[in-house]
C-alpha positions as CSV (number, residue, x, y, z in Angstrom):
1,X,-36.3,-152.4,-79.4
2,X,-33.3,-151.4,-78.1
3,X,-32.5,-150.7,-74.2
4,X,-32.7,-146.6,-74.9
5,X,-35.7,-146.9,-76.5
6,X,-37.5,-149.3,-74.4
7,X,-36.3,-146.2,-71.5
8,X,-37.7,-143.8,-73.1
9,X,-40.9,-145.3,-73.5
10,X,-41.5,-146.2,-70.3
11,X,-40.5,-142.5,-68.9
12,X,-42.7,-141.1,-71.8
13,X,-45.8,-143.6,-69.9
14,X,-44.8,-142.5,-67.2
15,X,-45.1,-138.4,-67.8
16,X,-48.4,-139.0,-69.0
17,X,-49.9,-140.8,-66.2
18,X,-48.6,-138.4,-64.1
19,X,-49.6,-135.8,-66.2
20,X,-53.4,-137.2,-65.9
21,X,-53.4,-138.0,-62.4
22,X,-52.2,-134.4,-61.8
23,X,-55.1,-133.2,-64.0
24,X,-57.9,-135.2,-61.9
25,X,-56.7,-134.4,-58.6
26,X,-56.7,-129.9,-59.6
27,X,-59.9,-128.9,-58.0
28,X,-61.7,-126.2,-59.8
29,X,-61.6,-122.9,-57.8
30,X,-65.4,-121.4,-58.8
31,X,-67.3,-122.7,-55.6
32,X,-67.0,-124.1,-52.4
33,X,-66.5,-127.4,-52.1
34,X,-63.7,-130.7,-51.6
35,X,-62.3,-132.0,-54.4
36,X,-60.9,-135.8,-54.0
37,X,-57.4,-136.3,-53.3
38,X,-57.7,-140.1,-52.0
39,X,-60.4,-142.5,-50.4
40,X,-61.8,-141.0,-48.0
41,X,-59.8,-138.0,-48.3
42,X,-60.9,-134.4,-49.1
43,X,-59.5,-130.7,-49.2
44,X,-61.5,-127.5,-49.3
45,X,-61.6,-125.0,-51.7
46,X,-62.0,-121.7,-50.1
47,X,-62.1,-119.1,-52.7
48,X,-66.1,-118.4,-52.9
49,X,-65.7,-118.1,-49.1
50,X,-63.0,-115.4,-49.3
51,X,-64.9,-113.9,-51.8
52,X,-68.1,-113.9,-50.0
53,X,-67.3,-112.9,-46.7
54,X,-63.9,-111.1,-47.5
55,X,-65.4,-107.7,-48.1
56,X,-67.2,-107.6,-44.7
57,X,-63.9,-107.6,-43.1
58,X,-61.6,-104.6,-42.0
59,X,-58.4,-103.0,-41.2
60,X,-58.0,-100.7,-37.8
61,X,-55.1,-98.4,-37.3
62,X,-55.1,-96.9,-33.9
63,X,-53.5,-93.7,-33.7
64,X,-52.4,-91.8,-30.6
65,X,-50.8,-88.2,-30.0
66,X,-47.3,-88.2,-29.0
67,X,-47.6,-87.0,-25.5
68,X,-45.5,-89.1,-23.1
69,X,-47.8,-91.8,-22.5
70,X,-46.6,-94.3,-25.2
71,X,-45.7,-94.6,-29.0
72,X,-41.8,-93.8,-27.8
73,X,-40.7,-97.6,-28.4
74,X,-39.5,-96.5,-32.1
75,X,-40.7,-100.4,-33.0
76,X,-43.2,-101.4,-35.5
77,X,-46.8,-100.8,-35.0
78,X,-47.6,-104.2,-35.5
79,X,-45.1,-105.6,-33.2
80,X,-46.3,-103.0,-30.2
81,X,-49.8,-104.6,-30.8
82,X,-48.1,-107.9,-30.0
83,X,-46.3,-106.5,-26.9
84,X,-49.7,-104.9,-25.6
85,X,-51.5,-108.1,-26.2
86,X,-49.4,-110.2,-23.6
87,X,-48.9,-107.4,-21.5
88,X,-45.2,-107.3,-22.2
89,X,-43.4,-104.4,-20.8
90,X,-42.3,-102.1,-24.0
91,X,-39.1,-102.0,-24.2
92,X,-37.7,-98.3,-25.5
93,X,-35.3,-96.8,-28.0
94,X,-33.6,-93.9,-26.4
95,X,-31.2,-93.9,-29.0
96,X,-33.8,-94.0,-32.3
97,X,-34.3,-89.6,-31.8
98,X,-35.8,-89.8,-35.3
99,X,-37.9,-93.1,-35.7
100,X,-41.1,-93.8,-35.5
101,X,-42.9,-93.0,-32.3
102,X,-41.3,-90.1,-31.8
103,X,-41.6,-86.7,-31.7
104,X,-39.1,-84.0,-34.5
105,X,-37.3,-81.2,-32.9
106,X,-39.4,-78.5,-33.1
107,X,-42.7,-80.6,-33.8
108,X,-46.3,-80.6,-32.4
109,X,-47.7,-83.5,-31.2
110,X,-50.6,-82.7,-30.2
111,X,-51.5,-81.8,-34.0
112,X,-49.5,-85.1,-35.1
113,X,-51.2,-88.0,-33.9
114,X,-49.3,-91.3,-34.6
115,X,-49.5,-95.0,-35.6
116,X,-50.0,-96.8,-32.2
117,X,-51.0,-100.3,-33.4
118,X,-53.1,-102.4,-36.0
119,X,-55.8,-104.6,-35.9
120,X,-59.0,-106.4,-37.9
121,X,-62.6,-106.0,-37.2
122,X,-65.4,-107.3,-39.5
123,X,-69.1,-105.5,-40.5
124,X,-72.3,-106.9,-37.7
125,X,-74.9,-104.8,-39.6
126,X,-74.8,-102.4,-42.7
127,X,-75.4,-98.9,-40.8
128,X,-71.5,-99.4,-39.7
129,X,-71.5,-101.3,-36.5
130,X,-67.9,-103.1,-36.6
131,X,-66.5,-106.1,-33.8
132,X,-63.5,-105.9,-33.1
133,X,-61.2,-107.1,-29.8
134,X,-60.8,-104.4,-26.8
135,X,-57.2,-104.2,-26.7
136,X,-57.1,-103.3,-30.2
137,X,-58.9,-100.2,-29.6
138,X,-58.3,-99.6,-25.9
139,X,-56.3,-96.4,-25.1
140,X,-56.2,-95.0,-28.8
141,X,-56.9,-91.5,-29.4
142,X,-58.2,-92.2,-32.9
143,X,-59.8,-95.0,-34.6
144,X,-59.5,-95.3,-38.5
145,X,-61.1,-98.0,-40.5
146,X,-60.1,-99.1,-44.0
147,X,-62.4,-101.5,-46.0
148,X,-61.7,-103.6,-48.9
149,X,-62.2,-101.0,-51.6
150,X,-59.7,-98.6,-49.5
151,X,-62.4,-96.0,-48.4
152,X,-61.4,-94.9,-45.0
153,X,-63.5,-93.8,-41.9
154,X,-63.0,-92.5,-38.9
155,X,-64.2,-94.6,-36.1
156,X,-65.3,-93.7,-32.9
157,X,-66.1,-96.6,-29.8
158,X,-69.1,-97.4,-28.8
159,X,-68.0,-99.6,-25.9
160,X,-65.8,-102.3,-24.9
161,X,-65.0,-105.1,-22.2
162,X,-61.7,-105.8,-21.5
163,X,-62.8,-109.1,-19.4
164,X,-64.0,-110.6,-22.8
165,X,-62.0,-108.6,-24.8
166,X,-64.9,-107.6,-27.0
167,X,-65.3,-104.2,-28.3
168,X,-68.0,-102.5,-30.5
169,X,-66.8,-99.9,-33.0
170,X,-68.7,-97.6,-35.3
171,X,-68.6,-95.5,-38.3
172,X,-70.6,-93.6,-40.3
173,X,-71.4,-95.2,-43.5
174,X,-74.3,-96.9,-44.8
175,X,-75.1,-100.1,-47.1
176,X,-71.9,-102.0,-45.7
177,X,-71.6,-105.8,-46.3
178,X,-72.5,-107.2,-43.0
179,X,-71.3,-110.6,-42.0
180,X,-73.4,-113.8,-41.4
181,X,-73.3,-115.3,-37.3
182,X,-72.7,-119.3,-37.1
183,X,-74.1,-121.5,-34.5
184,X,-71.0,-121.9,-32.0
185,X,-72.9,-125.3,-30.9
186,X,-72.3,-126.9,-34.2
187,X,-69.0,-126.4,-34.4
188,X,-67.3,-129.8,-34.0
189,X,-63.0,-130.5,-33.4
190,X,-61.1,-131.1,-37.1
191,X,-63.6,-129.0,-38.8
192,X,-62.1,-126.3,-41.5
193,X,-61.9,-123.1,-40.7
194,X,-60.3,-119.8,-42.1
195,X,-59.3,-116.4,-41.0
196,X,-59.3,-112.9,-42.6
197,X,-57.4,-110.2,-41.3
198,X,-54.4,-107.9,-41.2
199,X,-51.4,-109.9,-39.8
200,X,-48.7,-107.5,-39.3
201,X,-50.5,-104.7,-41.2
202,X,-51.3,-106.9,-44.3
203,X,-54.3,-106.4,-45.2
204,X,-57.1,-108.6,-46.7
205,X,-54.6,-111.9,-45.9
206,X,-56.5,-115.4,-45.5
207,X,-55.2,-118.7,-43.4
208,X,-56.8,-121.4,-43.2
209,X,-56.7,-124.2,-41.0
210,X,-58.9,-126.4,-38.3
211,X,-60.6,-126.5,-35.2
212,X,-58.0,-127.9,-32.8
213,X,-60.2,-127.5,-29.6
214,X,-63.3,-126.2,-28.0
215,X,-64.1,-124.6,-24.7
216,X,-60.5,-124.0,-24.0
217,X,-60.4,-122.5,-20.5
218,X,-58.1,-119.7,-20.5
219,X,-60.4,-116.8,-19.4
220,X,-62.5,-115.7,-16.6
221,X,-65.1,-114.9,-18.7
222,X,-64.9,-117.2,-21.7
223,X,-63.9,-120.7,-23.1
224,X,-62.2,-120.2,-26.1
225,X,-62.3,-122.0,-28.9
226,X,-58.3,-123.5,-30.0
227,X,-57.2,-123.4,-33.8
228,X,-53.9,-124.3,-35.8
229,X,-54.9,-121.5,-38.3
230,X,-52.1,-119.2,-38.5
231,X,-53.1,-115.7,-36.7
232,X,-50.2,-113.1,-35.9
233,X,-49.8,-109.2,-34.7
234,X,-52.6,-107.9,-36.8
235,X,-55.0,-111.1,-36.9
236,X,-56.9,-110.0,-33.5
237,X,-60.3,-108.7,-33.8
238,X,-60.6,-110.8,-37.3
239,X,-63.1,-113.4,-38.0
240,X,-63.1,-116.9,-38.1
241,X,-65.6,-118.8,-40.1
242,X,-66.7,-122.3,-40.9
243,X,-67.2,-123.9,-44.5
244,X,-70.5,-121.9,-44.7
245,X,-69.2,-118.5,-44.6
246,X,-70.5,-118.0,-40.9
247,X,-68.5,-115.7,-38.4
248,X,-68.2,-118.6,-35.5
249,X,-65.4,-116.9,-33.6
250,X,-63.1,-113.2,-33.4
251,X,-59.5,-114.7,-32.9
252,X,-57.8,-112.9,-30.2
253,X,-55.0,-114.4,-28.6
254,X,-51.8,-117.0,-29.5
255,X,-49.5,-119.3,-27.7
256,X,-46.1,-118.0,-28.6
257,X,-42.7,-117.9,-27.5
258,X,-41.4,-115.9,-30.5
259,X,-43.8,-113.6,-30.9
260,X,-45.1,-115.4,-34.2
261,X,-47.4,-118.1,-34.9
262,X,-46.3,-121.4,-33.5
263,X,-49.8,-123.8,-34.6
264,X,-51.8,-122.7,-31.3
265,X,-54.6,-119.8,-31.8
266,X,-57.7,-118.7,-30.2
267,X,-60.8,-117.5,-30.8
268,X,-63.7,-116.1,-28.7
269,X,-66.7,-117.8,-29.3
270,X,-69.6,-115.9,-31.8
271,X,-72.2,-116.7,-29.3
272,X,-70.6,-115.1,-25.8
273,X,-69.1,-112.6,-28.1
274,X,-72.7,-111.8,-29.6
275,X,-74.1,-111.4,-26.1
276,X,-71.3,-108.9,-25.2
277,X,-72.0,-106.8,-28.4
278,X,-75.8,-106.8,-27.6
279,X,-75.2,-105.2,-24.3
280,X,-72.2,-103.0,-25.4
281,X,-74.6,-101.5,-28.2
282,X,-77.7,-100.9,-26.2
283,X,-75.7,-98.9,-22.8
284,X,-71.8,-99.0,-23.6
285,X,-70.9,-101.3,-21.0
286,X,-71.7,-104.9,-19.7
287,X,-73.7,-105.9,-17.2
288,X,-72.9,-109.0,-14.6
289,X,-74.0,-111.0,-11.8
290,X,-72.1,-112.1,-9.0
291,X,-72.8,-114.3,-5.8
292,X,-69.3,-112.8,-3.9
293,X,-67.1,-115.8,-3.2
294,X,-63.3,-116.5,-3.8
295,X,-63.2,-120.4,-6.3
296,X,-60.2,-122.9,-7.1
297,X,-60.4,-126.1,-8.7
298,X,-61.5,-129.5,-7.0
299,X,-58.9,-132.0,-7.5
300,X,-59.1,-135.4,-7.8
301,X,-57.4,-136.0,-4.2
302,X,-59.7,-133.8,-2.9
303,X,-62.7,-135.1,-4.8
304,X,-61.8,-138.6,-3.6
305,X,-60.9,-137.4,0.0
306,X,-64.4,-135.9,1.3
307,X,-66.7,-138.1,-0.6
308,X,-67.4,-136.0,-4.0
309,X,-66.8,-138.7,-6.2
310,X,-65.7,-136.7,-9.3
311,X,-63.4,-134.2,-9.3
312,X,-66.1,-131.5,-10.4
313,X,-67.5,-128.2,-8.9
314,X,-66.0,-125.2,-7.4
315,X,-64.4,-125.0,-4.4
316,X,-65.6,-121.8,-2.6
317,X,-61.6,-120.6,-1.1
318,X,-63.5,-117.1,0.7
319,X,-66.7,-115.7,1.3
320,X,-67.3,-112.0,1.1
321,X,-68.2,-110.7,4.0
322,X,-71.8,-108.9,3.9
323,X,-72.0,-110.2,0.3
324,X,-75.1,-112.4,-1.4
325,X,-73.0,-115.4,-0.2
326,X,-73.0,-115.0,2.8
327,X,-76.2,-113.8,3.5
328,X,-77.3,-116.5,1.9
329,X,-75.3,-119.0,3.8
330,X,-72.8,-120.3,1.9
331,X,-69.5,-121.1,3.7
332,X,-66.2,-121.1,2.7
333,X,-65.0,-125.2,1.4
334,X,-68.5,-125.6,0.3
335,X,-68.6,-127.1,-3.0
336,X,-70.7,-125.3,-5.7
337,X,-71.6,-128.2,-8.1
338,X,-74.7,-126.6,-9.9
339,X,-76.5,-123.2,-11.0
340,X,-79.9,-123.0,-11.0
341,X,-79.9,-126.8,-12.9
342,X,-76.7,-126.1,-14.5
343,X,-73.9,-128.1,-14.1
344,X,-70.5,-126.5,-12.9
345,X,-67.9,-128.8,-14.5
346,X,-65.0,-127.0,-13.0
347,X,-64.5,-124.0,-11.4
348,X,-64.4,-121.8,-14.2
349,X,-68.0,-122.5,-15.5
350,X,-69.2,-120.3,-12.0
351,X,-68.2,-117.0,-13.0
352,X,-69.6,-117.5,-16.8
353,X,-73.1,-119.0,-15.7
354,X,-73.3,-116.7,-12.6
355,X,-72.0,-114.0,-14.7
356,X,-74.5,-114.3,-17.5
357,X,-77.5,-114.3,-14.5
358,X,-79.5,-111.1,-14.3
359,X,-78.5,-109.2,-11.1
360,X,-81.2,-108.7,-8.6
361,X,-82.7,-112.4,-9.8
362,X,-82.3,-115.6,-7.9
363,X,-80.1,-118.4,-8.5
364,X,-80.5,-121.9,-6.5
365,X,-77.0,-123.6,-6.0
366,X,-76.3,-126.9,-5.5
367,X,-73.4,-127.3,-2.8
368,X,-71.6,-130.2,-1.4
369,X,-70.7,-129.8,2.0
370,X,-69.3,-132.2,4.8
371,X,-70.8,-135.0,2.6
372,X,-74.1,-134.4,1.4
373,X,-75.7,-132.1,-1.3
374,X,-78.2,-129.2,0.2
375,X,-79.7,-126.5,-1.8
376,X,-79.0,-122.6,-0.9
377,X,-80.9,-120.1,-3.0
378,X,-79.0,-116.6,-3.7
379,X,-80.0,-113.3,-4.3
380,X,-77.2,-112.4,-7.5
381,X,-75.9,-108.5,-7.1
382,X,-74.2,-106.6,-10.1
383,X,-70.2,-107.1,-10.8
384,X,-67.9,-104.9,-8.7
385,X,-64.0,-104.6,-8.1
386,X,-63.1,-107.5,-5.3
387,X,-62.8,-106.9,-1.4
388,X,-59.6,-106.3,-0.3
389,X,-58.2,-109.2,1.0
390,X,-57.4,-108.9,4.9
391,X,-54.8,-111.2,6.8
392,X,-55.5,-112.4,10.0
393,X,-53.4,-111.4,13.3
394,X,-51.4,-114.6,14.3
395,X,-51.6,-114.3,18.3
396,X,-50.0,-117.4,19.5
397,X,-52.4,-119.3,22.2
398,X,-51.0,-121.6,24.7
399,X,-51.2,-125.4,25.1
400,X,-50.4,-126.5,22.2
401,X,-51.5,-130.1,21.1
402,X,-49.5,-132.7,19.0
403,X,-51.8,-135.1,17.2
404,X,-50.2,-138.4,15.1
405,X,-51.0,-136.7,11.8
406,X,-47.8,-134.6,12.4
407,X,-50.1,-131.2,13.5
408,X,-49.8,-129.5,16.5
409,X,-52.6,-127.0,17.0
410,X,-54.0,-124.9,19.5
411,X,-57.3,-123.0,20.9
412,X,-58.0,-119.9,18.3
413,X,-57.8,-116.4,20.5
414,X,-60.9,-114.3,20.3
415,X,-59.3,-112.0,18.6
416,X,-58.2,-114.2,16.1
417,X,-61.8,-115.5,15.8
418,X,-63.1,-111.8,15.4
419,X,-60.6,-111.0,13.0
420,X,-61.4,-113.7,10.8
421,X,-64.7,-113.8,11.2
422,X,-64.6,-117.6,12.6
423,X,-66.9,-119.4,15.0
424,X,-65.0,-122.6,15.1
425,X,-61.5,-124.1,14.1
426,X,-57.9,-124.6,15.3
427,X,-54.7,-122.9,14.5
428,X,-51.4,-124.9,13.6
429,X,-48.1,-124.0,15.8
430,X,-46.3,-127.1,13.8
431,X,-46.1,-129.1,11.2
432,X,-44.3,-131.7,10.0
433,X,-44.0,-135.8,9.1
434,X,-47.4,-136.6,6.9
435,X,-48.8,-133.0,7.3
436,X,-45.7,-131.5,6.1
437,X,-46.0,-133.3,3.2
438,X,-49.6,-132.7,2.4
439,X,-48.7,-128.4,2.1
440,X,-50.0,-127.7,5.5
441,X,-48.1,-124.8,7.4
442,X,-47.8,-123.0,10.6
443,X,-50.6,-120.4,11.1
444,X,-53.1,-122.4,8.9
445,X,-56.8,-122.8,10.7
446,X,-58.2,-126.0,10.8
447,X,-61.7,-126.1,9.9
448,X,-62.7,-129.6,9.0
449,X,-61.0,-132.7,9.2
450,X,-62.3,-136.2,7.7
451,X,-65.5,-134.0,7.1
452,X,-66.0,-133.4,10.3
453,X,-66.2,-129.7,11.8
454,X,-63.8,-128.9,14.3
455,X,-65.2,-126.7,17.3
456,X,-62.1,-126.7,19.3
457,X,-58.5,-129.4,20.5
458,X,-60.4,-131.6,22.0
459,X,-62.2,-132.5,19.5
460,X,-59.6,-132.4,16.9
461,X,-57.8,-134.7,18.7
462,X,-60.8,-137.1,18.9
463,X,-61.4,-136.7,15.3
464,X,-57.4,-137.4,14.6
465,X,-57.3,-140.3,17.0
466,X,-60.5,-142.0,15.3
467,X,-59.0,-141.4,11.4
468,X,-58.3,-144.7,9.6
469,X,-54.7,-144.1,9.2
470,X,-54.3,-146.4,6.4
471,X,-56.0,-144.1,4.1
472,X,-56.1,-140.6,2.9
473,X,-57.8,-137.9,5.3
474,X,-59.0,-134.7,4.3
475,X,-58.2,-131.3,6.2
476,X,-60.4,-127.8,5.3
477,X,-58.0,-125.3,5.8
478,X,-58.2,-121.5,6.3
479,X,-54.9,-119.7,5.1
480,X,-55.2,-115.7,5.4
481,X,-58.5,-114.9,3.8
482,X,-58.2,-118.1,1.4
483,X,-59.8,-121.9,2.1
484,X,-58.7,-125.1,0.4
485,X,-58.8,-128.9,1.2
486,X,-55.4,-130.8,1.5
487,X,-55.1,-134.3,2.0
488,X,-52.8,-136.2,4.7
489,X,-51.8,-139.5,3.6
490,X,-50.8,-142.3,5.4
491,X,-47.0,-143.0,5.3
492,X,-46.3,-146.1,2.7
């Protein structure tokens, strides 16, 4: 055999195992299901998924009338949606007198209502209630809804809630193709899931990808759930589904710097979403609780500092005056660690659980303060727009004193006292060495230090004097109408 031939033949052997492995390793595209690629290995085949859930899902084209209020940027519809959705300032087109957005010499309007944006939505139940995301739909003059056999209805809103961005849409037709709600709980991190929608006005378009995250807190209202399934201008108010053709999420937001997809999406949990639509359907608007107090996070300084242990809880920063908090005696630094059983992990968990409680019920709440854990029971009122926030007169008193923390503080006035509402504390005239450091400022009021209540100078001083200054010491603070902890620590 000579050299070309033995070449040959190997190449030839080579072209056919190649040829075979290519033909095991095609998975067959009738049902869902992972066909082997490797040990241990699988990938999904999606295409009875699409086909199953895929006509349940639909195109929205808001349209608005040309009247001055917006539609003048002369940009893409798609594009606008994007700029609405991170609150972007529009930018305009003075020079585009005949593009889109705009109105002809000599035109109406009023009679000519125009492409404002574009969005997805998918079918909850077949007598043409559609889910969609509120800023799709907020602020359009007209709703239209395309399905997957290009029938088209106009829709009109039933109700939406811009803190969860939820909205409920509905049109008249009968006998639609209504989706199927997952279990949000069963959801677990690297798990497959897809999404259907109309990325910059494409319609019926399908990206697949996984669950990158769960209860990512980026929302008063909600934990989102984080996917690297590709979601653009057009996606929000689409579904996202698991492996079993369940709706487990409406994606709604991207991190981008571009304006496209960079491999970070979210979704709003089925679950909270489902709760929202419930309410939205039954009186047009939601319903909340709240308890009427200001929150930040609990650090792990802080934590460590007063005695908490873990850096868990809220940290109550205000109280409302004459609200259920303070009625029901919860002061500002207390430390809400539970709801009526229900642990508060971090601060964001308080406005969803206390959110979620029926208003005129009582909630107990389990609060830290000064060291120990008490129990304060309070009577939850309905959502409203905050207080105002008031800032306290700063009326220097006289005889100041220094302590060796680096504060000098002084007597509060009465009418600093009335003004803010304060039975006890000291003001700071100065800061600086070890106090510097630690953030506080001139004008702050002294509350607690080392978790200990300060009355007055005297015994701030006596507090300050007795502080183990070879560790950290924590100071409550009151700064306007705000209260946080800081922590001095000792010079190294």
């Amino acid at each position: 055999m000579s050299m070309m031939e033995f070449s040959l033949s190997r190449a030839s052997r080579a072209a056919v195992a190649l040829a075979a492995a290519l033909m095991l390793a095609v998975p067959a595209v009738a049902q869902v299901r992972a066909a082997p690629v490797a040990a241990g290995a699988t990938l999904p085949d999606f295409t009875e998924l699409v086909e199953k859930v895929g006509p349940s899902v639909v195109g929205i084209r808001t349209l608005e009338r040309a009247n001055g209020r917006s539609g003048q940027s002369g940009m893409d519809p798609s594009m606008e949606e994007f700029f609405r959705r991170f609150g972007i300032p529009m930018p305009g087109n003075p020079n585009n007198p005949g593009g889109r957005g705009t109105t002809p010499r000599g035109g109406n309007a009023e009679e000519e209502p125009q492409q404002r944006g574009v969005g997805s939505g998918f079918v909850l139940s077949a007598d043409g209630f559609i889910m969609t995301n509120a800023h799709v739909v907020d602020g359009a003059d007209e709703l239209i809804v395309t399905l997957t056999d290009k029938r088209e209805f106009k829709a009109k809103v039933i109700g939406l809630d811009k803190r969860t961005d939820v909205a409920v849409v509905k049109i008249d037709a009968t006998g639609l193709p209504a989706v199927k709600l997952g279990d949000v709980g069963k959801l677990k991190v690297g798990e497959w899931v897809l999404a259907i929608g109309s990325p910059f006005g494409l319609e019926n378009t399908v990206t697949a990808g996984i669950v990158s995250a769960k209860a990512r807190d980026t929302g008063d209202y909600l934990p989102f759930i984080q996917t690297d399934v590709a979601i653009n201008p057009g996606n929000s108010g689409g579904p996202l589904i698991n492996m079993r053709g369940e709706v487990v999420g409406i994606n709604s937001q991207i991190y981008s710097r571009s304006g496209g997809f960079m491999g970070i999406s979210f979704a709003i949990p089925i679950d909270e979403a489902g709760r929202v639509a419930d309410q939205l359907r039954a009186q047009g608007r939601v319903i909340r609780g709240r308890i009427g107090v200001s929150i930040a996070p609990v650090t792990k300084d802080v934590a460590e500092s007063i005695g908490l242990g873990k850096p868990a809880g809220a940290l109550v920063r205000s109280v409302e005056g004459g609200g259920p908090a303070e009625k029901a005696g919860l002061e500002a630094g207390d430390i809400i660690t539970k709801v009526d059983g229900k642990a508060v992990e971090k601060s964001g968990d308080l406005p969803r659980i206390v959110g979620a409680t029926r208003p005129g019920s009582k909630a107990v709440l389990q609060v830290f303060r000064r060291g120990g854990y008490r129990d304060i029971t309070v009577t939850v009122a309905e959502f409203e727009p905050d207080a105002p926030t008031r800032v306290a007169t700063q009326e220097a008193p006289a005889a100041p004193a220094r302590s060796a923390l680096g504060l000098t503080v002084t007597e509060l006035t009465e009418a600093q006292r009335r003004e803010l509402k304060l039975k006890q504390g000291v003001r700071v005239e100065a800061v600086d060495g070890a106090a510097a450091r630690a953030g506080l400022r001139e004008g702050d009021v002294v509350l607690a230090l080392d978790n200990v209540e300060i009355s007055d100078v005297k015994q701030f001083l006596a507090v300050a004097t007795k502080a183990e200054k070879a560790r950290a010491i924590s100071v409550m603070v009151r700064r306007g109408e705000w209260v946080n902890y800081l922590v001095i620590r000792p010079t190294r």
